[in-house]
KEZA-970803 format. One record per residue: residue number from 1; residue in one letter; x, y, z of N, C-alpha, C, O, CB in turn. Coordinates in steps of 0.05 Angstrom, whole numbers, always signed. Glycine has a CB too. Example, Ala and Ser with C-alpha at 12.3 -4.5 7.8 and 13.67 -1.06 7.14 Angstrom:
<pts>
PT  nr rest     nu     nv     nw    cau    cav    caw     cu     cv     cw     ou     ov     ow    cbu    cbv    cbw
PT   1    a   +264   -114   +156   +246    -90   +156   +264    -66   +156   +285    -66   +169   +226    -89   +181
PT   2    s   +257    -45   +142   +273    -21   +143   +258     +1   +157   +268    +23   +161   +282    -12   +114
</pts>
This chain:
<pts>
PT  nr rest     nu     nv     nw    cau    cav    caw     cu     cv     cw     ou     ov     ow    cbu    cbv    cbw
PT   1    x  +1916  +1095  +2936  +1890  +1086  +2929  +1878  +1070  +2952  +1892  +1056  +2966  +1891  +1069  +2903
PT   2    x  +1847  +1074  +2954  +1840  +1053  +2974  +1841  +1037  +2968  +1852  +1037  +2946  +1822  +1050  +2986
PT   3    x  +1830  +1008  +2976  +1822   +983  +2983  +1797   +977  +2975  +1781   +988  +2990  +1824   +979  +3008
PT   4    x  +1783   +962  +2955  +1759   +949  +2948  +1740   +953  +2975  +1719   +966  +2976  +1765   +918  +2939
PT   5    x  +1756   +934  +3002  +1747   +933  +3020  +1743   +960  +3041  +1730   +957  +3062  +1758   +914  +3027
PT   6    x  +1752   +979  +3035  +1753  +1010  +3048  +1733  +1020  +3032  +1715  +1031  +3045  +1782  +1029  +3046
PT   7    x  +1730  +1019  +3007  +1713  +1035  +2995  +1685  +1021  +2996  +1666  +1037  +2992  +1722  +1041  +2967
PT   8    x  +1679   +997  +3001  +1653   +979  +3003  +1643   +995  +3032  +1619   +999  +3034  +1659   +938  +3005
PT   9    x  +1657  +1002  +3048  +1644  +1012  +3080  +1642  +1028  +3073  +1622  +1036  +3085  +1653  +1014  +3107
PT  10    x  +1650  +1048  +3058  +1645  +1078  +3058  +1620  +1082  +3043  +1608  +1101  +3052  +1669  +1096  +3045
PT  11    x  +1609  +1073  +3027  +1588  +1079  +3011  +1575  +1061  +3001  +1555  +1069  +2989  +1592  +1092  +2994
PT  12    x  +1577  +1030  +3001  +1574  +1009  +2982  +1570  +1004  +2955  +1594  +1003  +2951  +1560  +1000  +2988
PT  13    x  +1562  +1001  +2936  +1570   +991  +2915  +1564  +1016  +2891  +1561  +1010  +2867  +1555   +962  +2913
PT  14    x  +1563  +1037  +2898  +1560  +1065  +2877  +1592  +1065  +2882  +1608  +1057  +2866  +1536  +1101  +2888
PT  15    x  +1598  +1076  +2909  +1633  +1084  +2911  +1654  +1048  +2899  +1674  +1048  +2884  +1642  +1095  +2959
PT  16    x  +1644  +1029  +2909  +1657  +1007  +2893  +1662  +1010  +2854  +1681  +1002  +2840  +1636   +981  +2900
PT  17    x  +1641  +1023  +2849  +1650  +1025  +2819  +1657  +1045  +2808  +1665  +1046  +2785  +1634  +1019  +2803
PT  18    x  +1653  +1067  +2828  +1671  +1090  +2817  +1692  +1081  +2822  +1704  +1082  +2801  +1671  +1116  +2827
PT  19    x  +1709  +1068  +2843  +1729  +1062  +2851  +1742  +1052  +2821  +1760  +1062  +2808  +1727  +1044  +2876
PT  20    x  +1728  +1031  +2816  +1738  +1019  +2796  +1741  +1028  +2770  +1760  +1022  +2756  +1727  +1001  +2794
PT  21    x  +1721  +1044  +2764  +1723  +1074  +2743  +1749  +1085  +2742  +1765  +1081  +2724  +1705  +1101  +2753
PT  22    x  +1752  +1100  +2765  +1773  +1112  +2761  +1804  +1089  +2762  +1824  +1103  +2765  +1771  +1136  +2782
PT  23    x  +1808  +1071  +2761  +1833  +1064  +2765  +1836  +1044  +2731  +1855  +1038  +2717  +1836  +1046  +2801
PT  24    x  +1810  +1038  +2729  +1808  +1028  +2702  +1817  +1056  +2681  +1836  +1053  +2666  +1773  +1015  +2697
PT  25    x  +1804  +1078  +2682  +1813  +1108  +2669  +1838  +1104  +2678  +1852  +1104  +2658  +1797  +1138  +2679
PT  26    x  +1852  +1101  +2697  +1877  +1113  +2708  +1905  +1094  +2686  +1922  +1103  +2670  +1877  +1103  +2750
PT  27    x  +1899  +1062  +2698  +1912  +1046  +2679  +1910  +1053  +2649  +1931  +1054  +2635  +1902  +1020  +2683
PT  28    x  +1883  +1058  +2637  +1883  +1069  +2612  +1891  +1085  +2608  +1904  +1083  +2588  +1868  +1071  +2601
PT  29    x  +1892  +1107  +2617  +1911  +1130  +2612  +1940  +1128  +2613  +1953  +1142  +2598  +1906  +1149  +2630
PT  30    x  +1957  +1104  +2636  +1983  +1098  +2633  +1989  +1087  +2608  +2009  +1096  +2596  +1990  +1081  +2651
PT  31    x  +1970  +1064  +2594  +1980  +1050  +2576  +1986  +1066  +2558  +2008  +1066  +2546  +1967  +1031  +2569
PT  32    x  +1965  +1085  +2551  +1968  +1107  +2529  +1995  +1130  +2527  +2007  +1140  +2508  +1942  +1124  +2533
PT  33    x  +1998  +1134  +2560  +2036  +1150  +2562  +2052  +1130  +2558  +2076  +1138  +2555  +2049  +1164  +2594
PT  34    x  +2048  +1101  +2556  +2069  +1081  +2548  +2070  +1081  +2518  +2092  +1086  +2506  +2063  +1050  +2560
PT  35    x  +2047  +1077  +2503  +2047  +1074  +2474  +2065  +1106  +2466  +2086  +1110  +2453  +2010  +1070  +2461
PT  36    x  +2050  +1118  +2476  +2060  +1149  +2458  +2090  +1159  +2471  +2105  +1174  +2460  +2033  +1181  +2466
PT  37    x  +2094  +1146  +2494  +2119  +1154  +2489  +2141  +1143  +2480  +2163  +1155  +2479  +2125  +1160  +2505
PT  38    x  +2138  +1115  +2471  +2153  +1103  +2454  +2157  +1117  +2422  +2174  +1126  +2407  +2142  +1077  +2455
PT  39    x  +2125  +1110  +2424  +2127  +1129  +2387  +2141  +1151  +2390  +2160  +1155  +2375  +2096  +1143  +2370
PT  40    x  +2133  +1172  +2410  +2167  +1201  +2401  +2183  +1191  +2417  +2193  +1209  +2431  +2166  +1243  +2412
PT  41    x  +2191  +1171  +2422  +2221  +1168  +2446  +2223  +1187  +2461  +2243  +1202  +2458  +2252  +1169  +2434
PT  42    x  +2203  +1194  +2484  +2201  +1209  +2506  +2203  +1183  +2527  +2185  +1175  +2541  +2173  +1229  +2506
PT  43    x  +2211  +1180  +2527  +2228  +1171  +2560  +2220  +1172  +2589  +2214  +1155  +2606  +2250  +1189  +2565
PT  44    x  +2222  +1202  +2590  +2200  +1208  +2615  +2179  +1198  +2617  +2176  +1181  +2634  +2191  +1231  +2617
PT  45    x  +2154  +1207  +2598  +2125  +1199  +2584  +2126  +1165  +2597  +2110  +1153  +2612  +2125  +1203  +2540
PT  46    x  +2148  +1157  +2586  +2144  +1126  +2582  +2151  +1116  +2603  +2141  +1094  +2608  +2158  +1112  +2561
PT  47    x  +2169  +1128  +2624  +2177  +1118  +2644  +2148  +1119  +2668  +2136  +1101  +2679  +2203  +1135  +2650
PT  48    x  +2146  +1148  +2668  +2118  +1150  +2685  +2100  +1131  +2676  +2104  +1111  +2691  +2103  +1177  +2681
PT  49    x  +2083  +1126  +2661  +2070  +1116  +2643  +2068  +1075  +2659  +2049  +1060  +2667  +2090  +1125  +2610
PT  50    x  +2098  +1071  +2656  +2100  +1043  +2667  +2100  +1039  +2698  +2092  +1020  +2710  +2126  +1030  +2657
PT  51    x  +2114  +1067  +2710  +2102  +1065  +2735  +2081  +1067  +2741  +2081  +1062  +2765  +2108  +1075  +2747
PT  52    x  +2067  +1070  +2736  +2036  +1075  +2751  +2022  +1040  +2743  +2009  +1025  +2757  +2013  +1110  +2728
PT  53    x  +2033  +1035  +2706  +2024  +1002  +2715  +2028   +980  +2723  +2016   +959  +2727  +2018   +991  +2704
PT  54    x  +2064   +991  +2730  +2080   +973  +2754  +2067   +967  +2782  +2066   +947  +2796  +2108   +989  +2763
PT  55    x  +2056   +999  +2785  +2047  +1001  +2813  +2012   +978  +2817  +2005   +961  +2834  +2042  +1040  +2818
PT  56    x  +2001   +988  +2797  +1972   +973  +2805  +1969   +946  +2789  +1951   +930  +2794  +1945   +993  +2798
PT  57    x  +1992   +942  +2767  +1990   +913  +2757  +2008   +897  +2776  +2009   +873  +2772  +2001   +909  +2725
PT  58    x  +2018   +903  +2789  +2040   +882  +2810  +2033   +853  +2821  +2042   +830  +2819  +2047   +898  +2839
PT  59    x  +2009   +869  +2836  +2003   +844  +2847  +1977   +826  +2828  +1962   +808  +2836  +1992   +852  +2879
PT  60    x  +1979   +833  +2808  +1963   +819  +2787  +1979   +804  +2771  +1974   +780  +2766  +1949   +837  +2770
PT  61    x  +2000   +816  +2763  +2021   +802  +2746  +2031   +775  +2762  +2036   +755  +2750  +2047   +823  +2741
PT  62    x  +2033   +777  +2795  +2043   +764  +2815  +2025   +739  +2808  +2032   +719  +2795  +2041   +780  +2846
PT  63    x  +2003   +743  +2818  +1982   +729  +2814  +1983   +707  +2790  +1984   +683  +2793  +1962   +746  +2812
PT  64    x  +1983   +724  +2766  +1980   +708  +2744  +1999   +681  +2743  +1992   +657  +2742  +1985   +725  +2720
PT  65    x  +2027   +696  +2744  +2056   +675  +2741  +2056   +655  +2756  +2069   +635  +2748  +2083   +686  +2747
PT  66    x  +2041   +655  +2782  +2035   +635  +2798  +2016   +619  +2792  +2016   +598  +2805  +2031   +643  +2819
PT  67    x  +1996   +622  +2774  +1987   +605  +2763  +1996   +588  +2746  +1993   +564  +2745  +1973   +613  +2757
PT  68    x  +2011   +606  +2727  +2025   +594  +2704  +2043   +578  +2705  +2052   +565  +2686  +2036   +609  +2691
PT  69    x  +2053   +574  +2739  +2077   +546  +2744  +2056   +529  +2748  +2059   +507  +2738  +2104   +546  +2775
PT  70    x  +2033   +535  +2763  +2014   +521  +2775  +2015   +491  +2752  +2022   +467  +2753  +1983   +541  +2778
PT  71    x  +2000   +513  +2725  +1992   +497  +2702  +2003   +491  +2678  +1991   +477  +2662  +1974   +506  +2695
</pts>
C-alpha cells in the first residue's frame, strides 16, 4: 500500500480519499473473513482475515497502548 504522503503528490486530495476508501473497504472486508470464519470454523478464512488487520492495524494498535501506559 502507499503512503498518505505518496498518494497526496500524486493527485491530491481525490486520490487521498480513494486511498482511504479502499483500505477502509479492505479492513472491512477482513473483519467480515474474521467474523465468518469463526462462525464455520474455517481457519484459513480466519487466519487470512487477521492478517491483513495485523498488517494495517499494527501500527495503530502500537500507537494506542502507548497511550494507554501514558494515561
Amino acid at each position: 500500500m502507499e503512503s498518505s504522503t505518496e498518494v497526496q503528490k500524486q493527485g491530491g486530495r481525490g486520490h487521498f480519499l480513494v486511498h482511504h476508501a479502499r483500505t477502509s473497504w479492505m479492513l472491512a472486508s477482513a473483519l467480515m473473513a474474521v467474523v465468518a470464519g469463526i462462525a464455520t470454523l474455517n481457519l484459513i478464512l480466519t487466519d487470512s482475515g487477521m492478517a491483513i488487520l495485523n498488517h494495517h492495524l499494527g501500527p495503530l494498535m502500537a500507537h494506542l497502548s502507548r497511550l494507554n501506559r501514558q494515561g
